[in-house]
N, CA, C and O atoms as a printed pandas DataFrame, in Angstrom:
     atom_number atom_name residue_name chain_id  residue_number  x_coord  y_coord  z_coord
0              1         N          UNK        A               1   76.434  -42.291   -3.422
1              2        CA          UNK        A               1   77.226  -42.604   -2.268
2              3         C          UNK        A               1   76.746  -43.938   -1.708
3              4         O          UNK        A               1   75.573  -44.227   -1.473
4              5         N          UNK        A               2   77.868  -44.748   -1.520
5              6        CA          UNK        A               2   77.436  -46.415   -0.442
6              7         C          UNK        A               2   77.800  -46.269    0.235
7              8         O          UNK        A               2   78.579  -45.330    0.396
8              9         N          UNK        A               3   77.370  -47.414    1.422
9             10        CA          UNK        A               3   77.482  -47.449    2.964
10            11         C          UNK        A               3   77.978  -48.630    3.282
11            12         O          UNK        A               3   77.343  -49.668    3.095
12            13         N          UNK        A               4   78.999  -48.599    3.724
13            14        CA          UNK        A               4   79.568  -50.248    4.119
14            15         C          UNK        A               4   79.293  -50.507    5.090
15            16         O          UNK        A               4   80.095  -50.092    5.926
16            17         N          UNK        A               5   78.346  -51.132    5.536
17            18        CA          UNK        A               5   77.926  -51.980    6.812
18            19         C          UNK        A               5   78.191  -53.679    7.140
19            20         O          UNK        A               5   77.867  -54.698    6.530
20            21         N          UNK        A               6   78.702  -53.510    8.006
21            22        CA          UNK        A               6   79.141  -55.211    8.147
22            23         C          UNK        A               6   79.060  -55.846    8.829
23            24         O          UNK        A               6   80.092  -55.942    9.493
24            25         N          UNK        A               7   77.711  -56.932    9.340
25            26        CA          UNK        A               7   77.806  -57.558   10.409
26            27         C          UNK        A               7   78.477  -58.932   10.796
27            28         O          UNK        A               7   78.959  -59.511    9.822
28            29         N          UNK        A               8   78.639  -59.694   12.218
29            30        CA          UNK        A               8   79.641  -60.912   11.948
30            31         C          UNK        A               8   79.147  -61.921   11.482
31            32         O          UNK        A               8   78.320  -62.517   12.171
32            33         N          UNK        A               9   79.465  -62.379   10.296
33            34        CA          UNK        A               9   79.249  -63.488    9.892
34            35         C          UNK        A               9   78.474  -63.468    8.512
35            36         O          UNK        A               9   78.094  -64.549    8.062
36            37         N          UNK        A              10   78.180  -62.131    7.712
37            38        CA          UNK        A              10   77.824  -61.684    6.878
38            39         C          UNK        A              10   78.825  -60.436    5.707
39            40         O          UNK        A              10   79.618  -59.642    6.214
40            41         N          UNK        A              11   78.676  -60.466    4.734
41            42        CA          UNK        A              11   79.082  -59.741    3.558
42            43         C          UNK        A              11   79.187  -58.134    3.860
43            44         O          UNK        A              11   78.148  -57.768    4.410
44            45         N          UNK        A              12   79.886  -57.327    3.719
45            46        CA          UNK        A              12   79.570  -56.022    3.549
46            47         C          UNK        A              12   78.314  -55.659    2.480
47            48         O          UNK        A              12   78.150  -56.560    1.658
48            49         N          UNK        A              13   77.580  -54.742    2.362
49            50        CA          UNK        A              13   76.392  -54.480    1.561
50            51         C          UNK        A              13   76.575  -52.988    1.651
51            52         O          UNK        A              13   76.422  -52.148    2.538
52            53         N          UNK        A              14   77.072  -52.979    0.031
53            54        CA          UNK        A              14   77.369  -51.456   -0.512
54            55         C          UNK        A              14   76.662  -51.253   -1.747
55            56         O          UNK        A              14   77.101  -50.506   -2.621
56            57         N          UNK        A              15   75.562  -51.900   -1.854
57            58        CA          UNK        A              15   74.891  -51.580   -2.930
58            59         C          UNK        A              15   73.880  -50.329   -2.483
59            60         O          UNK        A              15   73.600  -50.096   -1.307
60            61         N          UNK        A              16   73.410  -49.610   -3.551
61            62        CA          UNK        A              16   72.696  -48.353   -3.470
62            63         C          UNK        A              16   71.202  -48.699   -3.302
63            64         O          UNK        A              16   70.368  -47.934   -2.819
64            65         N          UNK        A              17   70.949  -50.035   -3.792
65            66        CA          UNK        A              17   69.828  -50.927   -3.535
66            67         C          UNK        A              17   69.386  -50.950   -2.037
67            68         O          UNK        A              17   68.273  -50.587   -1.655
68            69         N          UNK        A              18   70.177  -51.320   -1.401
69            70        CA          UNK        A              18   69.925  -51.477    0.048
70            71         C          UNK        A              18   69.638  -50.422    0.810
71            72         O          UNK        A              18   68.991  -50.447    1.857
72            73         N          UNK        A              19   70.168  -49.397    0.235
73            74        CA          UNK        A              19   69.503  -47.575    0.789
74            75         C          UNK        A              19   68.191  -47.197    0.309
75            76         O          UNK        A              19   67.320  -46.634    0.972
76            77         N          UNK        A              20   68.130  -47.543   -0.857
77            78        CA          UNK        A              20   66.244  -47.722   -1.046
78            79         C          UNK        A              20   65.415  -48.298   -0.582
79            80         O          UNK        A              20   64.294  -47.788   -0.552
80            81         N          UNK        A              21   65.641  -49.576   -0.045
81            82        CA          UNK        A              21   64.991  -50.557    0.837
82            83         C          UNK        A              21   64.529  -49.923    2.112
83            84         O          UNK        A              21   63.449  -50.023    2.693
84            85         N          UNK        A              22   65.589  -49.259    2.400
85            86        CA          UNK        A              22   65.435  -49.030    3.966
86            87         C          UNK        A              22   64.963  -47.849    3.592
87            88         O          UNK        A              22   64.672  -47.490    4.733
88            89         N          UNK        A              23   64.491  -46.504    2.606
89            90        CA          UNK        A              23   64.216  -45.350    2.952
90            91         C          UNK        A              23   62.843  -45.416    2.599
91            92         O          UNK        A              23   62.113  -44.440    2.772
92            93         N          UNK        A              24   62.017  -47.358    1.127
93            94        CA          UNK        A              24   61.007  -47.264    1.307
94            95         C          UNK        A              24   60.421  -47.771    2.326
95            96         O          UNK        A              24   59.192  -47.828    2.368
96            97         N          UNK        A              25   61.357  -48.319    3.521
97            98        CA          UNK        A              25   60.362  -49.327    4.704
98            99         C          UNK        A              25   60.162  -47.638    5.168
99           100         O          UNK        A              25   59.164  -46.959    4.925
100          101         N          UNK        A              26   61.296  -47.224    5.833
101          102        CA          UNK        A              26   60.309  -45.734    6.178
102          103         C          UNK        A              26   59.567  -45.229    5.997
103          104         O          UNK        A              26   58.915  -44.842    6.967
104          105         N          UNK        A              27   59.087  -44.832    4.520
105          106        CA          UNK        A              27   57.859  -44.379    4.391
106          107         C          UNK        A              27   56.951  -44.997    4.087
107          108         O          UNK        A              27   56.003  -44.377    3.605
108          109         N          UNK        A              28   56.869  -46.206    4.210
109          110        CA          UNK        A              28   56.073  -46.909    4.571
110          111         C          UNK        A              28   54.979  -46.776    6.394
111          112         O          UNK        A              28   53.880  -46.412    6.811
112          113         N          UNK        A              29   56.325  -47.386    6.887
113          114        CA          UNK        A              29   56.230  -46.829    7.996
114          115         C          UNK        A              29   55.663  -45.742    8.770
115          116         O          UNK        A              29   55.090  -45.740    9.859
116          117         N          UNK        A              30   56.051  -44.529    7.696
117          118        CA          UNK        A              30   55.555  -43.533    8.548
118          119         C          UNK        A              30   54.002  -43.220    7.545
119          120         O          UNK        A              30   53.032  -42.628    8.017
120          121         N          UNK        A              31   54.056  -43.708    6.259
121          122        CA          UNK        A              31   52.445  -43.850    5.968
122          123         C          UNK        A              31   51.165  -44.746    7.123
123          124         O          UNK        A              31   50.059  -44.490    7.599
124          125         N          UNK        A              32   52.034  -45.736    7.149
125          126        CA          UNK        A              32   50.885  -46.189    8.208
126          127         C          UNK        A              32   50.664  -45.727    9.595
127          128         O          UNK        A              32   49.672  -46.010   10.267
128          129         N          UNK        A              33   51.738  -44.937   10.003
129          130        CA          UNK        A              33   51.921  -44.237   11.497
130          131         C          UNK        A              33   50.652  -43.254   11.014
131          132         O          UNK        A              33   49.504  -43.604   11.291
132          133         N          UNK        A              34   50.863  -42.209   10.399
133          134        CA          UNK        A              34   50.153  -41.450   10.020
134          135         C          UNK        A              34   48.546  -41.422    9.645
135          136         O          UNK        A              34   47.683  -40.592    9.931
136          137         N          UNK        A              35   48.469  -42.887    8.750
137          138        CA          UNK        A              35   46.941  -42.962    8.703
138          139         C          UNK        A              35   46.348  -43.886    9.814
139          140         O          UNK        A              35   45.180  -44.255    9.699
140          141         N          UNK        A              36   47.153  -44.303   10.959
141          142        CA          UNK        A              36   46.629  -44.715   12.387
142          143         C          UNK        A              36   46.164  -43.481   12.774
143          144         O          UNK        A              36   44.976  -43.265   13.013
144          145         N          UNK        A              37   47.131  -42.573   12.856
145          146        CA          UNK        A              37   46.555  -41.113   13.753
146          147         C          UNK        A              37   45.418  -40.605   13.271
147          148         O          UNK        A              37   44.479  -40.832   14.033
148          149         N          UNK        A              38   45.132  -40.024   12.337
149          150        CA          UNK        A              38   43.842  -39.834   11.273
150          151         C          UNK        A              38   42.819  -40.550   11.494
151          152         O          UNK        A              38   41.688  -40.114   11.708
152          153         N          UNK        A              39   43.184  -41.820   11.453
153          154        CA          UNK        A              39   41.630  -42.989   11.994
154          155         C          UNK        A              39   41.520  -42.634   12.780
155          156         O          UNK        A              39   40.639  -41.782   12.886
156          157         N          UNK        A              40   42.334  -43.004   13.974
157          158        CA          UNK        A              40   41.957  -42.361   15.214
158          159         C          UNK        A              40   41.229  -41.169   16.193
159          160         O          UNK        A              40   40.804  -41.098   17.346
160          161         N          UNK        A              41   41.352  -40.292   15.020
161          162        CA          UNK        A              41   41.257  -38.360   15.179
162          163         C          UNK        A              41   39.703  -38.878   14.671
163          164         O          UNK        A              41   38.647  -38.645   15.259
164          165         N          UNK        A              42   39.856  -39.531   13.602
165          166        CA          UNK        A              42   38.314  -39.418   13.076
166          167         C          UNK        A              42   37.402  -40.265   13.700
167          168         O          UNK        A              42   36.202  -39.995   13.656
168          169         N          UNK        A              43   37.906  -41.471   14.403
169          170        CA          UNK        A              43   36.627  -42.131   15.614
170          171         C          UNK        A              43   36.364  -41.154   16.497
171          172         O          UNK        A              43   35.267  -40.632   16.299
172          173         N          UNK        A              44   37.194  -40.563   17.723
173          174        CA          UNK        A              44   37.251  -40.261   18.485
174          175         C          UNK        A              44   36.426  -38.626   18.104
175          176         O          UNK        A              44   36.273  -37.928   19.107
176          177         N          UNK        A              45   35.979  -38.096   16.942
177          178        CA          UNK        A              45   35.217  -36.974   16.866
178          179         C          UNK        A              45   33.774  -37.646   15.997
179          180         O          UNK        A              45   32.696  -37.068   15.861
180          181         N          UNK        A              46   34.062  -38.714   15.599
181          182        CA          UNK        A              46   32.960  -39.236   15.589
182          183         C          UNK        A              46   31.915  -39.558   15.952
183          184         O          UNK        A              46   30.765  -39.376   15.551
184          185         N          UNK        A              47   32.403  -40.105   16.823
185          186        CA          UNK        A              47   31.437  -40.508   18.713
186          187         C          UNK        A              47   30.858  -39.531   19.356
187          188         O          UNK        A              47   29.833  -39.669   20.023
188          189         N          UNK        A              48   31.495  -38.445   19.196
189          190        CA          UNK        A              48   30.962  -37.078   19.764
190          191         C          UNK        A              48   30.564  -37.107   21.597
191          192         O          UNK        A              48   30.581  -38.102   22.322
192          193         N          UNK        A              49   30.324  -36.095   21.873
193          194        CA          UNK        A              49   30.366  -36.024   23.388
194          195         C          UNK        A              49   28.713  -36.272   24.248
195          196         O          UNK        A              49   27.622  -36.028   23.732
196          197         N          UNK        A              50   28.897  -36.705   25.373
197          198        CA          UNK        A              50   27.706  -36.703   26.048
198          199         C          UNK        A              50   26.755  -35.714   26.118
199          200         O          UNK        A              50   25.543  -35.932   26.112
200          201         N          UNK        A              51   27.360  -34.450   26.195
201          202        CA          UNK        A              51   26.667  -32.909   26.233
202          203         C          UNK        A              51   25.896  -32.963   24.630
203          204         O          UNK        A              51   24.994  -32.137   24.483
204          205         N          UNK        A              52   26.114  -33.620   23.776
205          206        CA          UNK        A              52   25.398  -32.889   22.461
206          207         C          UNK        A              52   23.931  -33.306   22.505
207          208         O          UNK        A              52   23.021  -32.608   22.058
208          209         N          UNK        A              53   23.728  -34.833   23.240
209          210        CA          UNK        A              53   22.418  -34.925   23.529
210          211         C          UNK        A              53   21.447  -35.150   24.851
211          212         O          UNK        A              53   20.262  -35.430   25.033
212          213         N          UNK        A              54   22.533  -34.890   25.621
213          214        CA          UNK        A              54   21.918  -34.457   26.563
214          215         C          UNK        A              54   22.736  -33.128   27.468
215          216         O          UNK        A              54   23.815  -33.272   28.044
216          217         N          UNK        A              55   22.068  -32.060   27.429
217          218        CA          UNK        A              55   23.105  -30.976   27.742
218          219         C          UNK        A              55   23.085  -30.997   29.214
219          220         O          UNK        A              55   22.233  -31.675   29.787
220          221         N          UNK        A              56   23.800  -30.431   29.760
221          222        CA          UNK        A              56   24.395  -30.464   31.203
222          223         C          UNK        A              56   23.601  -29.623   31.942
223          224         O          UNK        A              56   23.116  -28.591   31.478
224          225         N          UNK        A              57   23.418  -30.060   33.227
225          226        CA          UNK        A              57   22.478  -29.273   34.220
226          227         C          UNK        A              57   23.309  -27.728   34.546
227          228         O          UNK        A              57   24.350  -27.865   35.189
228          229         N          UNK        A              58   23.049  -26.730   34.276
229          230        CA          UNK        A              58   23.716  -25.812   34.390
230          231         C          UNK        A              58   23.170  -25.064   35.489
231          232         O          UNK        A              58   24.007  -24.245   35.868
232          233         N          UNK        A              59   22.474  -25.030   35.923
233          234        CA          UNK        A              59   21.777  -24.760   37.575
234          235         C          UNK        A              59   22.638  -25.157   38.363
235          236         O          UNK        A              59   23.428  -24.470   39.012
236          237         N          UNK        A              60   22.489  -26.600   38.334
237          238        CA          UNK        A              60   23.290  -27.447   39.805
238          239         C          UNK        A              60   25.035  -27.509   39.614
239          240         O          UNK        A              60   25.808  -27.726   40.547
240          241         N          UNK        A              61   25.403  -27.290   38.322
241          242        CA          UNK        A              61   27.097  -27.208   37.921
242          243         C          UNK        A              61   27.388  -26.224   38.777
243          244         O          UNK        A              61   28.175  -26.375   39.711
244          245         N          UNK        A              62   26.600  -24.839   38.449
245          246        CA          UNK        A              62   26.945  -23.387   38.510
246          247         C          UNK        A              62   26.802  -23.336   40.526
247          248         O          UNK        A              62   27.407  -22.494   41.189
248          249         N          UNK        A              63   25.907  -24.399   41.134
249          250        CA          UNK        A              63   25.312  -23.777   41.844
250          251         C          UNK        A              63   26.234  -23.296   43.046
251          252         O          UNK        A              63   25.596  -22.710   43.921
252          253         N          UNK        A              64   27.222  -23.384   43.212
253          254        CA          UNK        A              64   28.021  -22.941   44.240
254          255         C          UNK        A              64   28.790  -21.515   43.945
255          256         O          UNK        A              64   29.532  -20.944   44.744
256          257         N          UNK        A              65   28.498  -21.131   42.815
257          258        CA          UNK        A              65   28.921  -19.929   42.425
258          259         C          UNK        A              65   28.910  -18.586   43.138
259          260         O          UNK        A              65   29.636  -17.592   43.155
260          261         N          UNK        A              66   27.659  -19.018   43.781
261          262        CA          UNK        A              66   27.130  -17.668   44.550
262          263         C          UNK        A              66   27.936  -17.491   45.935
263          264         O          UNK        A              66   28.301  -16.480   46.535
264          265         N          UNK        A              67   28.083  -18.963   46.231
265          266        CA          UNK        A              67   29.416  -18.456   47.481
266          267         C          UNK        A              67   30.792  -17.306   47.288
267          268         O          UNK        A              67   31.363  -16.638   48.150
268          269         N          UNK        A              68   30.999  -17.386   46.021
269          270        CA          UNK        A              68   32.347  -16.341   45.451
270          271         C          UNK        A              68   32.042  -15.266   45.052
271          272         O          UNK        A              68   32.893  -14.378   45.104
272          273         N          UNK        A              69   30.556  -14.946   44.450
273          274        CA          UNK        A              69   30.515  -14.036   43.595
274          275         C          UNK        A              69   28.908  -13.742   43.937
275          276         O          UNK        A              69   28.099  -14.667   44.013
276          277         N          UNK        A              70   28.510  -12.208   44.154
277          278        CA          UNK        A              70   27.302  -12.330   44.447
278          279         C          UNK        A              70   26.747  -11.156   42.976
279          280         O          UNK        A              70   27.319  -10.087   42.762
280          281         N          UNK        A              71   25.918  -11.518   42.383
281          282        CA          UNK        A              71   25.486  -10.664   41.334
282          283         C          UNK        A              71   24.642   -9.522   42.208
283          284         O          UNK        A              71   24.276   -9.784   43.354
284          285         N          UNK        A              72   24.357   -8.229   41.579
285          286        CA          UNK        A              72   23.964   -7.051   41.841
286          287         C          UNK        A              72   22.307   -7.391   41.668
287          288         O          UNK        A              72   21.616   -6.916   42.570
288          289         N          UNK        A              73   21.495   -8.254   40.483
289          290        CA          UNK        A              73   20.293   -8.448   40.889
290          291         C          UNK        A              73   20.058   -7.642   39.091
291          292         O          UNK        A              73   19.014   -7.902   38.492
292          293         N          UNK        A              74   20.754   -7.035   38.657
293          294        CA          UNK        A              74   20.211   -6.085   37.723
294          295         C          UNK        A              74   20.384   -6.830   36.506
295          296         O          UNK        A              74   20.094   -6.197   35.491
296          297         N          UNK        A              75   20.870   -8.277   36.309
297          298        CA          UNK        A              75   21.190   -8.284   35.108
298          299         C          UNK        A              75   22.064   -8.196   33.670
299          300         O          UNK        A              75   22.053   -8.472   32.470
300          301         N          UNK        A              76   22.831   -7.585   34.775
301          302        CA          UNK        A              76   23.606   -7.031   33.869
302          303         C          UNK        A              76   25.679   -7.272   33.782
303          304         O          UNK        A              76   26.568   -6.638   33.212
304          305         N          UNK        A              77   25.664   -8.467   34.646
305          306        CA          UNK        A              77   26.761   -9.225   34.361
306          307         C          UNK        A              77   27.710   -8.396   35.240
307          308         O          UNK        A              77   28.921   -8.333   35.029
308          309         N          UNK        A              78   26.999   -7.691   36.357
309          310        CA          UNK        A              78   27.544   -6.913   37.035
310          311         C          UNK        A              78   27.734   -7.470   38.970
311          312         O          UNK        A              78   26.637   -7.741   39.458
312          313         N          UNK        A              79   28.657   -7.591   39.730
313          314        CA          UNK        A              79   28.333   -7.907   41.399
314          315         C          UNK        A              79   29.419   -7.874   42.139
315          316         O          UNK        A              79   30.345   -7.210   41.674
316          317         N          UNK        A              80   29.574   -8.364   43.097
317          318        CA          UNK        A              80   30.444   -8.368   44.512
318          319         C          UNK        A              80   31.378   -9.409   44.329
319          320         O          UNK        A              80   30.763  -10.332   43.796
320          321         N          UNK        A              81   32.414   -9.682   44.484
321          322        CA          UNK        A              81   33.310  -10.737   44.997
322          323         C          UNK        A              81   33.695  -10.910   46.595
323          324         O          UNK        A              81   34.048  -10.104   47.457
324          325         N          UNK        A              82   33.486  -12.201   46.588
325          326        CA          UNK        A              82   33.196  -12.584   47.498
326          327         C          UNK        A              82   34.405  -13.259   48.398
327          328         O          UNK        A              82   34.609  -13.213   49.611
328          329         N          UNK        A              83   35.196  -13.968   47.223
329          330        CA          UNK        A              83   36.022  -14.975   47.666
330          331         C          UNK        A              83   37.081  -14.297   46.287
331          332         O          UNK        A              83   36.663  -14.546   45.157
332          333         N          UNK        A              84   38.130  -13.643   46.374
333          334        CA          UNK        A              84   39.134  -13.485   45.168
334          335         C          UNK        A              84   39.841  -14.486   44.919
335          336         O          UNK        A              84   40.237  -14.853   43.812
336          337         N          UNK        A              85   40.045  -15.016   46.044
337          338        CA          UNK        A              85   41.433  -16.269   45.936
338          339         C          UNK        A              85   41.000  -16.921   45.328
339          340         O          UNK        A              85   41.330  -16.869   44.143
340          341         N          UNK        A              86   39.893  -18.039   45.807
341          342        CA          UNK        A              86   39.248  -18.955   44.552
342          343         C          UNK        A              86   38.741  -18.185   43.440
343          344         O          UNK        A              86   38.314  -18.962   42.586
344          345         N          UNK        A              87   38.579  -16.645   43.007
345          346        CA          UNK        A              87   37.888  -16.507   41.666
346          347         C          UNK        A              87   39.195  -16.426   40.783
347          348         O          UNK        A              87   39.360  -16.862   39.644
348          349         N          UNK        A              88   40.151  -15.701   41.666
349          350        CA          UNK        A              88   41.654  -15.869   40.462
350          351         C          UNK        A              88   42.070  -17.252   40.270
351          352         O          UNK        A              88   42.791  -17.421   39.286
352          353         N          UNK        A              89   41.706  -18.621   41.190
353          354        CA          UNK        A              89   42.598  -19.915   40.945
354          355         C          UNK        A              89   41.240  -20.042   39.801
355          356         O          UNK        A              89   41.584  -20.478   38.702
356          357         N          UNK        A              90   40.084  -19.782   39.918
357          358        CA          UNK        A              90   39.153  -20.048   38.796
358          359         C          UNK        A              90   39.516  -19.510   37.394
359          360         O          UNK        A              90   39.609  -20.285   36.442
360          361         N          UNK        A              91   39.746  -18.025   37.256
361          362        CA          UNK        A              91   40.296  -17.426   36.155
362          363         C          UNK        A              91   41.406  -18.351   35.564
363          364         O          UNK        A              91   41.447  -18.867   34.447
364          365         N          UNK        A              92   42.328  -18.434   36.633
365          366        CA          UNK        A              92   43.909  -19.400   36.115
366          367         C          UNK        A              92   43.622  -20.566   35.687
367          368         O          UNK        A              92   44.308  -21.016   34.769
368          369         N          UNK        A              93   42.886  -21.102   36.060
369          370        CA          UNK        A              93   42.562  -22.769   35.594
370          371         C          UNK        A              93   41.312  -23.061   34.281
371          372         O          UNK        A              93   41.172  -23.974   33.467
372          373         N          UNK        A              94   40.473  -21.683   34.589
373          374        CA          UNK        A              94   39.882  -22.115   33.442
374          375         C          UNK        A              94   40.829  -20.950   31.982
375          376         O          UNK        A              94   40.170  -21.034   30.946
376          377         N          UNK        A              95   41.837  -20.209   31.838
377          378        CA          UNK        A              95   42.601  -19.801   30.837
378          379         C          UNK        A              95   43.905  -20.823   30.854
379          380         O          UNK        A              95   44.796  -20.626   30.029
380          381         N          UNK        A              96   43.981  -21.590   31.516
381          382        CA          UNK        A              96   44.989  -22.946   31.247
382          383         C          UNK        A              96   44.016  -24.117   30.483
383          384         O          UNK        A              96   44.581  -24.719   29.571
384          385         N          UNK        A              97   42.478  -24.530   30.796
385          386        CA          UNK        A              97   41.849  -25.409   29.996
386          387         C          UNK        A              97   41.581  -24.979   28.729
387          388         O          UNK        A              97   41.551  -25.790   27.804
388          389         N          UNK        A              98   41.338  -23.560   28.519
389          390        CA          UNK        A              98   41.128  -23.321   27.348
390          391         C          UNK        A              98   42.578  -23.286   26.221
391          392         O          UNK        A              98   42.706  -23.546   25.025
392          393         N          UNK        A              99   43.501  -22.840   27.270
393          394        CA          UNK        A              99   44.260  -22.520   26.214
394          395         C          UNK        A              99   45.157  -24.118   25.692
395          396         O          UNK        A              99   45.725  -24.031   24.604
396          397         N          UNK        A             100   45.247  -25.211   26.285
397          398        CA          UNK        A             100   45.330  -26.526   25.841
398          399         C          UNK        A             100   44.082  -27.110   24.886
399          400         O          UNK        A             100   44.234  -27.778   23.863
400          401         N          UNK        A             101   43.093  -26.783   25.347
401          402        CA          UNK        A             101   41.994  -27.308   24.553
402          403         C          UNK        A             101   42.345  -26.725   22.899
403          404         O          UNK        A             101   41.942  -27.285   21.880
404          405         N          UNK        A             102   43.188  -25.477   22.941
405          406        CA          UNK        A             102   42.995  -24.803   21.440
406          407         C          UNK        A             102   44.793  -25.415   20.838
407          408         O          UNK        A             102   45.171  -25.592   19.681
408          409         N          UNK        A             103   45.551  -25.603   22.126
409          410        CA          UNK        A             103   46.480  -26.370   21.028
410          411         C          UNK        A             103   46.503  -27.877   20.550
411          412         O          UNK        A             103   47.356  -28.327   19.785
412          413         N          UNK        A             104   45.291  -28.718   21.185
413          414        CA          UNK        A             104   44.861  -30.236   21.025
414          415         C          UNK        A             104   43.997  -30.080   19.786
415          416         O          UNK        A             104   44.011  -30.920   18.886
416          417         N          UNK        A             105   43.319  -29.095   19.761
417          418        CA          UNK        A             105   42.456  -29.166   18.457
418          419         C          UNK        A             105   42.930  -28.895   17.066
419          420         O          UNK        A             105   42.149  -28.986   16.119
C-alpha cells in the first residue's frame, strides 16, 4: 500500500521507500528514547542514597512519637493512643508513600 502525500511546491511521494524511512527514523528514535531512560535508571541507582553510609538518627526522627502514642513499657509493640487523628493521617500517608514507592520501582 502507498501514501500520497503532497506538499506545495513539491512532487507527490508514493514510493514504499519513503514508508521505510519514516518507520526506520522511529525506531530509531525510540531506540535512543529508550536507552536515555536506562542510562538514566542506572546513574540515578548508582549514586545510591545518603542513608547507606551514614544511617539516619532514629532517636531524634522518631522523637515526637511519644506525643501520639505512648508504649505500655513491656516491650512488646504494645500501648495507648494518644492522638488518633494524627496516627490515622500517619497510617494514610505513610500506605500512600509506600504504595508509590512500589509502583516507581
Amino acid at each position: 500500500m502507498t501514501c500520497t502525500t503532497t506538499r506545495p511546491g513539491t512532487r507527490p511521494n508514493t514510493t514504499p521507500r519513503s514508508h521505510l524511512r519514516t518507520a526506520l527514523k522511529a525506531a530509531t528514535a525510540a531506540a535512543v528514547l529508550g536507552a536515555t531512560v536506562v542510562a538514566s535508571g542506572a546513574t540515578a541507582s548508582a549514586a545510591g542514597y545518603p542513608s547507606d553510609s551514614t544511617p539516619p538518627d532514629l532517636v531524634s526522627a522518631l522523637g515526637g512519637y511519644f506525643s501520639v502514642w505512648q508504649p505500655s513499657g513491656a516491650n512488646d509493640l504494645h500501648g495507648t493512643v494518644k492522638d488518633p487523628g494524627t496516627l490515622q493521617w500517619n497510617d494514610r500517608l505513610t500506605s500512600w508513600i509506600n504504595q508509590n514507592a512500589a509502583l516507581r520501582s
